[in-house]
N, CA, C and O atoms as a GROMACS GRO file, in nm:
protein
  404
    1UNK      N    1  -0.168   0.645   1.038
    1UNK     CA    2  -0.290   0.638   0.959
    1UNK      C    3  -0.396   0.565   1.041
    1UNK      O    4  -0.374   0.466   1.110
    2UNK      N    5  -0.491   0.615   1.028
    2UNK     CA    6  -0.648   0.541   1.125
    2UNK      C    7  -0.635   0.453   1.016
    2UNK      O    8  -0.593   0.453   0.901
    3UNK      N    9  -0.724   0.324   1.153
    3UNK     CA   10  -0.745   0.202   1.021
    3UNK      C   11  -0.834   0.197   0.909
    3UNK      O   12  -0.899   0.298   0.882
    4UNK      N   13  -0.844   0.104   0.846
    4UNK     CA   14  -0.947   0.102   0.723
    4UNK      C   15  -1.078   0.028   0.808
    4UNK      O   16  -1.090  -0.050   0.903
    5UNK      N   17  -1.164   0.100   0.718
    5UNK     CA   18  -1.314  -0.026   0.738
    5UNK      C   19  -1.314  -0.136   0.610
    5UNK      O   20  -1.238  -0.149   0.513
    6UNK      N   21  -1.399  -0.191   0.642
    6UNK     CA   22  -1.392  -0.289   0.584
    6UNK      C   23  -1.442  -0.277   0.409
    6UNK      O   24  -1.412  -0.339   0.307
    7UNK      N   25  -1.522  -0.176   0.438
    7UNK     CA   26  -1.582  -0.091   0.305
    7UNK      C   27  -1.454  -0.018   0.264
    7UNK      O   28  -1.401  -0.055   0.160
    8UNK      N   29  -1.421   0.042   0.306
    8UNK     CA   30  -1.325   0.129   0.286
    8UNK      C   31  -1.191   0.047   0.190
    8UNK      O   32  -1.154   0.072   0.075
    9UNK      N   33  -1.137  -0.061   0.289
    9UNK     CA   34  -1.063  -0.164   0.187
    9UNK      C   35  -1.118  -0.216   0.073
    9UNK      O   36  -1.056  -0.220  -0.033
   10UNK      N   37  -1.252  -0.263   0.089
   10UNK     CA   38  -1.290  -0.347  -0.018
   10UNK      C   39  -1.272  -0.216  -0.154
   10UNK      O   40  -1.211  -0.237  -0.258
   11UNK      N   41  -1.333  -0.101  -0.124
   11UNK     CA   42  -1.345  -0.022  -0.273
   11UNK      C   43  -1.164   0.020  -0.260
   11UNK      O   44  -1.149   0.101  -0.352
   12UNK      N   45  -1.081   0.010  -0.217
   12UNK     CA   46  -0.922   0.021  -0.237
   12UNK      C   47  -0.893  -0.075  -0.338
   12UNK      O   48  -0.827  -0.056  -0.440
   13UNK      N   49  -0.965  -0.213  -0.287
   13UNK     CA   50  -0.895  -0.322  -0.366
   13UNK      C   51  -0.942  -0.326  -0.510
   13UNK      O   52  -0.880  -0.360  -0.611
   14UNK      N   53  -1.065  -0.283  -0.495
   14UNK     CA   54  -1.116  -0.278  -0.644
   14UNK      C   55  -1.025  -0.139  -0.718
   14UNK      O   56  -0.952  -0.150  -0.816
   15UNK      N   57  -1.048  -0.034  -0.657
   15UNK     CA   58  -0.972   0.037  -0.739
   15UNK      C   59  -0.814   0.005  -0.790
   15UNK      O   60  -0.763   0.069  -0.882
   16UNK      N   61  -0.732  -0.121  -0.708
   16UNK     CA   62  -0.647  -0.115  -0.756
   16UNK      C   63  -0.623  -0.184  -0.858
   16UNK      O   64  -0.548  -0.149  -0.948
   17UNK      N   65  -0.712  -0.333  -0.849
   17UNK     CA   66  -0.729  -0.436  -0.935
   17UNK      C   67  -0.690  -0.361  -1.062
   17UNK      O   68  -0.674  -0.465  -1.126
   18UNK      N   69  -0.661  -0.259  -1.156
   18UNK     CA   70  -0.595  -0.283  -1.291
   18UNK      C   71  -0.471  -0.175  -1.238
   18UNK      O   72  -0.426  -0.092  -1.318
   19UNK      N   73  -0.442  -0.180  -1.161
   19UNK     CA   74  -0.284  -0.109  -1.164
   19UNK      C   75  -0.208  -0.220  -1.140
   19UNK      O   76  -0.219  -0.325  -1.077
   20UNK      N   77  -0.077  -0.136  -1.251
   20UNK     CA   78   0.036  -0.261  -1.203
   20UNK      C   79   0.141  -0.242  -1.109
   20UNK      O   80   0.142  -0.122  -1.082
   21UNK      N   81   0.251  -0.314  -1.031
   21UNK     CA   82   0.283  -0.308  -0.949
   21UNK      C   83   0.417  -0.168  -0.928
   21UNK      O   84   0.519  -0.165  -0.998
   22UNK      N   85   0.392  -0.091  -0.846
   22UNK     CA   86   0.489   0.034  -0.831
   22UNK      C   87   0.597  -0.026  -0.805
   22UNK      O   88   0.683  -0.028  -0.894
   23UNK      N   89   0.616  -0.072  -0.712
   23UNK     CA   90   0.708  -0.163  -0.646
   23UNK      C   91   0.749  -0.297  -0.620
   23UNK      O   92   0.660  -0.360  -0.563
   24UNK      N   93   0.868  -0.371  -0.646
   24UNK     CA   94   0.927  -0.483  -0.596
   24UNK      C   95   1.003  -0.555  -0.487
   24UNK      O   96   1.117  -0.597  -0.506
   25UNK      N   97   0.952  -0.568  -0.395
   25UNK     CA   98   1.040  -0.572  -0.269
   25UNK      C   99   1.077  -0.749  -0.276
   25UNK      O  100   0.984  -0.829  -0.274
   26UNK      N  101   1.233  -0.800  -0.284
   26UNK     CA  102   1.284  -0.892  -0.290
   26UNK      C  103   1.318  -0.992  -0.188
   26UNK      O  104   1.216  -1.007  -0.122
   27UNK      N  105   1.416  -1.070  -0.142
   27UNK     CA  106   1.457  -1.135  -0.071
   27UNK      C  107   1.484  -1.064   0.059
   27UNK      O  108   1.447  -1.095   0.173
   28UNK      N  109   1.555  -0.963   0.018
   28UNK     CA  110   1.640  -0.865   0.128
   28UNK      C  111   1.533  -0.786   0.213
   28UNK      O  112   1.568  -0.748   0.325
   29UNK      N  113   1.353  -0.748   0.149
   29UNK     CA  114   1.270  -0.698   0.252
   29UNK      C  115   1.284  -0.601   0.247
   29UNK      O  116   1.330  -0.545   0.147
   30UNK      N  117   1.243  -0.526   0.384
   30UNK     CA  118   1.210  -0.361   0.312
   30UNK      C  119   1.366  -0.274   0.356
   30UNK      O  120   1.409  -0.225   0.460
   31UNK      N  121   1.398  -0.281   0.272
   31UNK     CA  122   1.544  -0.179   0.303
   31UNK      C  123   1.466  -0.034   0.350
   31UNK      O  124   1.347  -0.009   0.369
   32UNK      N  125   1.611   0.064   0.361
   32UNK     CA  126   1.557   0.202   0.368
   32UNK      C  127   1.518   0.244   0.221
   32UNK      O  128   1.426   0.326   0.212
   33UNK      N  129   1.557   0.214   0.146
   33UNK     CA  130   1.586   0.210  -0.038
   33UNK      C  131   1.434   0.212  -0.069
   33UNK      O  132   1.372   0.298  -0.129
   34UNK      N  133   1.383   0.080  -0.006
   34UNK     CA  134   1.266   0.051  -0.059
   34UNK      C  135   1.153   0.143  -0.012
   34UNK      O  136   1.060   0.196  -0.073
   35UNK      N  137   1.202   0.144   0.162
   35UNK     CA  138   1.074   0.252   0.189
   35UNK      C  139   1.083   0.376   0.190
   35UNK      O  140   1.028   0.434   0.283
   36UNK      N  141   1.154   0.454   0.086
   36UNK     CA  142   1.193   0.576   0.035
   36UNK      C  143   1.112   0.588  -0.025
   36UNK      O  144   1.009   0.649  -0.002
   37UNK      N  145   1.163   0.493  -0.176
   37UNK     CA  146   1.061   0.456  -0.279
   37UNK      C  147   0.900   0.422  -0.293
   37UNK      O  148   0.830   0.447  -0.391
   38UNK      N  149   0.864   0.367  -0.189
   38UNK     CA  150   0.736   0.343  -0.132
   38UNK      C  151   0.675   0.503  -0.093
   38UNK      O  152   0.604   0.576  -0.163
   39UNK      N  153   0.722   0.524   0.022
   39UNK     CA  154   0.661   0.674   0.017
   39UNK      C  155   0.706   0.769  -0.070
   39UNK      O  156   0.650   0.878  -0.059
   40UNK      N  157   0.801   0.757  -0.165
   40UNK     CA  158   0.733   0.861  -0.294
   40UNK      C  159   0.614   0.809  -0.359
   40UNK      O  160   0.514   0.879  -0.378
   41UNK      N  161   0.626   0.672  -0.397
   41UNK     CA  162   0.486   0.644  -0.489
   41UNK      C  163   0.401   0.712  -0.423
   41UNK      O  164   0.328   0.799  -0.471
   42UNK      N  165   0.405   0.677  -0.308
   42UNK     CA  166   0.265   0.689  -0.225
   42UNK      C  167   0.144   0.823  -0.228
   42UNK      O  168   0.022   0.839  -0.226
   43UNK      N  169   0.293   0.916  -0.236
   43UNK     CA  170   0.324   1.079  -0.214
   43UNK      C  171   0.287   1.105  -0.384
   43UNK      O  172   0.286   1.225  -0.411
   44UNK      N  173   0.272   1.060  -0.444
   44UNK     CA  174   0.277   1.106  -0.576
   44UNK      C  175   0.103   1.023  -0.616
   44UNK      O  176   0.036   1.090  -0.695
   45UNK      N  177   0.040   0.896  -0.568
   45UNK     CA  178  -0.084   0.834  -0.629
   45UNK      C  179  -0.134   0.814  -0.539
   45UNK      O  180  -0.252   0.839  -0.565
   46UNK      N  181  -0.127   0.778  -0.425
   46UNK     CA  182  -0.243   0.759  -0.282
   46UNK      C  183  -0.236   0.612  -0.301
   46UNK      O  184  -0.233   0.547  -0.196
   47UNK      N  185  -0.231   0.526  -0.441
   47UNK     CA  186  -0.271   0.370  -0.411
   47UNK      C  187  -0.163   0.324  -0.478
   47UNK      O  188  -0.136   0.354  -0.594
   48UNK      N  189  -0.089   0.237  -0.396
   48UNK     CA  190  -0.008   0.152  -0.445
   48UNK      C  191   0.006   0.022  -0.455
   48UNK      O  192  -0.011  -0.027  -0.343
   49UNK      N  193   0.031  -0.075  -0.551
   49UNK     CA  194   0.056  -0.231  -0.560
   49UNK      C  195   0.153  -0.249  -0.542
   49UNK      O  196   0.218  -0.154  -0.588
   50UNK      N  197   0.242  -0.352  -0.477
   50UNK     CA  198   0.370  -0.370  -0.406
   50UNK      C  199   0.409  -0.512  -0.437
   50UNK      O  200   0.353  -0.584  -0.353
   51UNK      N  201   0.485  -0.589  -0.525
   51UNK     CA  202   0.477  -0.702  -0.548
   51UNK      C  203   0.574  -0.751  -0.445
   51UNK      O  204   0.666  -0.681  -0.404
   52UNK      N  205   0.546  -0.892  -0.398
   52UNK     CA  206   0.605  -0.890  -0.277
   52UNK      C  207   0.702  -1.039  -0.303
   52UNK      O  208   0.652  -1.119  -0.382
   53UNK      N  209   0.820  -1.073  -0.247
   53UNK     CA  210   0.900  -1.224  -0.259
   53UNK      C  211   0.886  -1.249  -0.176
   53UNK      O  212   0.874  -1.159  -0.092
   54UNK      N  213   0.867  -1.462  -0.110
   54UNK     CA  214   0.885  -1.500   0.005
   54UNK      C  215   0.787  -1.571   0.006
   54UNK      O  216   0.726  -1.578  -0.100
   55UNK      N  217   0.730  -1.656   0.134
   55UNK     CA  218   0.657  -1.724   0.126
   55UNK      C  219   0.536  -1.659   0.173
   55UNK      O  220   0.526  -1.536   0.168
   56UNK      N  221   0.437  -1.738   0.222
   56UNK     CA  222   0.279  -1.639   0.276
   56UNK      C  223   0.330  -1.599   0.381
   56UNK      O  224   0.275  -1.492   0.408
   57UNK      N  225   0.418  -1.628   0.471
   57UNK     CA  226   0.444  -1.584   0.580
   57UNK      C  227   0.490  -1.446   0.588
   57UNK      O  228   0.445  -1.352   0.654
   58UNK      N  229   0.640  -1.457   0.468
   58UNK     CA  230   0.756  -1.318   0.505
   58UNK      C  231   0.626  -1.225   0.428
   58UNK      O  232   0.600  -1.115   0.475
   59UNK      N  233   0.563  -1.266   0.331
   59UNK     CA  234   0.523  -1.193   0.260
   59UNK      C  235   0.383  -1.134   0.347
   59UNK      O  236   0.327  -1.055   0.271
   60UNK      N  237   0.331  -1.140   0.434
   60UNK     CA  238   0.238  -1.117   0.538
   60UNK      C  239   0.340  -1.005   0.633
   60UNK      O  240   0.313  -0.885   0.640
   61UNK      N  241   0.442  -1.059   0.692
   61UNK     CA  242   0.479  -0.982   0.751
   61UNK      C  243   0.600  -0.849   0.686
   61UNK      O  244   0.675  -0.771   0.745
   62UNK      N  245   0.575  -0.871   0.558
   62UNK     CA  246   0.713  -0.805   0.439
   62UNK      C  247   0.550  -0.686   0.464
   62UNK      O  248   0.572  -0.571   0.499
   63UNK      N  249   0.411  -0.727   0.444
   63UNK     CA  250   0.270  -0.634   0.411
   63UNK      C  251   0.266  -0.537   0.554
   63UNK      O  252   0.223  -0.422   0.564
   64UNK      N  253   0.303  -0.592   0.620
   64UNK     CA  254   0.243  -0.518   0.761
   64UNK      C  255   0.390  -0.432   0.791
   64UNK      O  256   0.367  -0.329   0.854
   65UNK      N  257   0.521  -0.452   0.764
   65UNK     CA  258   0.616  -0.373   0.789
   65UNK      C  259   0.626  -0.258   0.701
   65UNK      O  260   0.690  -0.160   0.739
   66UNK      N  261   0.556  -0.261   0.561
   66UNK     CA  262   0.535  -0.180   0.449
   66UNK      C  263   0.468  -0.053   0.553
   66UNK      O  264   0.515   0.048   0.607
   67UNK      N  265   0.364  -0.104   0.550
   67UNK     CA  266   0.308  -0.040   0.602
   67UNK      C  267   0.294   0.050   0.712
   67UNK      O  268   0.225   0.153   0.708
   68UNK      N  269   0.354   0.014   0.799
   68UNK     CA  270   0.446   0.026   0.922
   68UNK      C  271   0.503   0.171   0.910
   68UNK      O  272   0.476   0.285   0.947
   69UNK      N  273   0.600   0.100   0.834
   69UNK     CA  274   0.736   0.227   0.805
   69UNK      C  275   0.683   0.312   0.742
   69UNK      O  276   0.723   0.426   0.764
   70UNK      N  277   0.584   0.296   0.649
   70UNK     CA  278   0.513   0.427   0.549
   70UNK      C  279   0.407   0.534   0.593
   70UNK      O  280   0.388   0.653   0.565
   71UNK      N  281   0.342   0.437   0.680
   71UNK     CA  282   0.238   0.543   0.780
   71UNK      C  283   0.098   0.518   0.664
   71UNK      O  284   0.019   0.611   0.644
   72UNK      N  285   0.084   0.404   0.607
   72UNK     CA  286   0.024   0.348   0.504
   72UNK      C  287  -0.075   0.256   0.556
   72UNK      O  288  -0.037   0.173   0.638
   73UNK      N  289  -0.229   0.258   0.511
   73UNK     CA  290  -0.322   0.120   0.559
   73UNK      C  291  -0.307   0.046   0.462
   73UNK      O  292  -0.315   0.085   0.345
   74UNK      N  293  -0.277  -0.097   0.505
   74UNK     CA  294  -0.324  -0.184   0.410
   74UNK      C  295  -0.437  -0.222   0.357
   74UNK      O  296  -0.506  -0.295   0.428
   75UNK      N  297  -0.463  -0.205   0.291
   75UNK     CA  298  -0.628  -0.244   0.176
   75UNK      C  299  -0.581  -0.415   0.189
   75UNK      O  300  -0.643  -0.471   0.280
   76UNK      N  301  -0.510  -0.481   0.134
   76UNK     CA  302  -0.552  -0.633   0.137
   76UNK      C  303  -0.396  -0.706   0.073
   76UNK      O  304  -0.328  -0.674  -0.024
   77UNK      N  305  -0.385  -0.782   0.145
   77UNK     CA  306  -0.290  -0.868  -0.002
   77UNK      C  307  -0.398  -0.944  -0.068
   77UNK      O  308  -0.509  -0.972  -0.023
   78UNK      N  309  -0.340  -0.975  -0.191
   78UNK     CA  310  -0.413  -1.072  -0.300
   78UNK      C  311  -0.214  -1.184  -0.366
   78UNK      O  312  -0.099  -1.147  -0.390
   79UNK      N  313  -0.271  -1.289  -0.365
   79UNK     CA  314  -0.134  -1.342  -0.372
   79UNK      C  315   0.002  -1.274  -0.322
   79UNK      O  316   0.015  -1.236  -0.205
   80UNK      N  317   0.112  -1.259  -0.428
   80UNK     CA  318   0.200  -1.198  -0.404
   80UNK      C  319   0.209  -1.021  -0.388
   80UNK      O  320   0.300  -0.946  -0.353
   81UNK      N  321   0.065  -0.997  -0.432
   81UNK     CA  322   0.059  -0.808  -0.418
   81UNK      C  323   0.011  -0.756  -0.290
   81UNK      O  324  -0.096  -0.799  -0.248
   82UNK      N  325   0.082  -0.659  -0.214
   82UNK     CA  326   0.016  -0.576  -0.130
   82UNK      C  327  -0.056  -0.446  -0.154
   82UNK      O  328  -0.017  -0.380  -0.251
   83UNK      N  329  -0.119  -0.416  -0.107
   83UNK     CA  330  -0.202  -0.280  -0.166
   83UNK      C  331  -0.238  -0.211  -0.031
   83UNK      O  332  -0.303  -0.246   0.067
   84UNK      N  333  -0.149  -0.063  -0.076
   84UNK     CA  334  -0.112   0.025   0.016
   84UNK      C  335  -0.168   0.151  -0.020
   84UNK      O  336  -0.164   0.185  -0.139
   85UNK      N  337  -0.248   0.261   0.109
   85UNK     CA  338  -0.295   0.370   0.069
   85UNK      C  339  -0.250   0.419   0.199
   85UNK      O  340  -0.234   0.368   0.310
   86UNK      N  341  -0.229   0.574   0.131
   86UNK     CA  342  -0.172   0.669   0.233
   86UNK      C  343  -0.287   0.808   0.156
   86UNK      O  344  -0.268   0.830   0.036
   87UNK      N  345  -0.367   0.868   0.207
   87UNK     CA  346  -0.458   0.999   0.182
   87UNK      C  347  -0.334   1.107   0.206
   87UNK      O  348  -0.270   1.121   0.310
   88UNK      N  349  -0.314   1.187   0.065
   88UNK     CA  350  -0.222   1.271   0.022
   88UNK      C  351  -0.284   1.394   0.162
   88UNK      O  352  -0.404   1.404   0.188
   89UNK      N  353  -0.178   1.470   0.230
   89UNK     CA  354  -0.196   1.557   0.317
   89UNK      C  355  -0.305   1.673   0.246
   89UNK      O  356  -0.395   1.726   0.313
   90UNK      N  357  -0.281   1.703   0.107
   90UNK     CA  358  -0.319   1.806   0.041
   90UNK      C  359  -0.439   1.760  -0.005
   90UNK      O  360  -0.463   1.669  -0.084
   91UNK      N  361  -0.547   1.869   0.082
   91UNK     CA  362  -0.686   1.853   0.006
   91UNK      C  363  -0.736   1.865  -0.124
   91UNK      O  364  -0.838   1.803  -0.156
   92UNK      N  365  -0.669   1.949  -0.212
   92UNK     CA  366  -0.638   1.994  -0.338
   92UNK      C  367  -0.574   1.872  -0.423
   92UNK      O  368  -0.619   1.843  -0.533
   93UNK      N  369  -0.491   1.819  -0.378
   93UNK     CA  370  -0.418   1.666  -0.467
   93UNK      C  371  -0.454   1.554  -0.404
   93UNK      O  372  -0.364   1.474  -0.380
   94UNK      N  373  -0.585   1.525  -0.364
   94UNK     CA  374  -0.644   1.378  -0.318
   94UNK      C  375  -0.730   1.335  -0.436
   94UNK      O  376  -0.833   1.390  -0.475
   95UNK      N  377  -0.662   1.213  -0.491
   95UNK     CA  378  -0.742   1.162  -0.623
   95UNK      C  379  -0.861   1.048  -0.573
   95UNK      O  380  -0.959   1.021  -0.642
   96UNK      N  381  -0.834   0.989  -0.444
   96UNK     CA  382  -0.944   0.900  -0.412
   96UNK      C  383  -1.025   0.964  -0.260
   96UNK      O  384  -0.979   0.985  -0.148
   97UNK      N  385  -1.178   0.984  -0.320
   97UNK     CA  386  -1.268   1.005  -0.155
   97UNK      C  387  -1.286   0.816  -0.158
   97UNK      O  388  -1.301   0.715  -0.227
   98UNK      N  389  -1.266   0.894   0.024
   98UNK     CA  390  -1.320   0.742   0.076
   98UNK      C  391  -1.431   0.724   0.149
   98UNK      O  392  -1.479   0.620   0.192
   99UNK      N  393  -1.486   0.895   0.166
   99UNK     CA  394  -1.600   0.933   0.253
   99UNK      C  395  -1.526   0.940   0.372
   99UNK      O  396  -1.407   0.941   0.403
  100UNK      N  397  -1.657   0.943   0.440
  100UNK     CA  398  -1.645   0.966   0.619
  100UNK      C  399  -1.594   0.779   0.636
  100UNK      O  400  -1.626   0.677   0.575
  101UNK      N  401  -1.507   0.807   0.745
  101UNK     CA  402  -1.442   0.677   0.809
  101UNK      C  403  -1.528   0.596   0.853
  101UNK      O  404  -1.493   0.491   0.905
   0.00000   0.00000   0.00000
């Protein structure tokens, strides 16, 4: 995934601000389990909230491995949530424009 702008995150984060979290990733971090699950949400809404365990640290680097493995930009953490977007391949099933990059 090309990165985000800075515009680009900021209207992610707002759009996600009233969704609740798709996902729980625990102690154990991102299994294969989890990032299965992650890219179906992903594959199914374009924006996901990811509630995350650990301290600011694991949970910084629990955000950037999410992401990683999913082929996902991060829009932002906000406390314990990460917020993840992946633009659905299908021009026909893309629920969010983000405009030109």
């Amino acid at each position: 995934m090309t990165e985000l702008t800075s515009r680009q995150r900021s209207r992610l984060r707002s759009l996600a601000h009233h969704l609740d979290p798709a996902l729980y990733v625990g102690r154990q971090g991102v299994t294969d389990a989890v990032a299965k699950e992650l890219d179906d949400a992903l594959a199914a809404r374009e924006l996901v909230k990811v509630k995350l365990a650990g301290d600011r640290d694991e949970r910084a680097g629990t955000a950037g491995e999410l992401a990683r493995r999913s082929d996902a930009g991060l829009a932002g953490t906000v406390g314990r949530m990460a917020i993840l977007y992946r633009r659905h391949p299908d021009p026909a099933k893309r629920k969010i424009d983000l405009g030109p990059p």
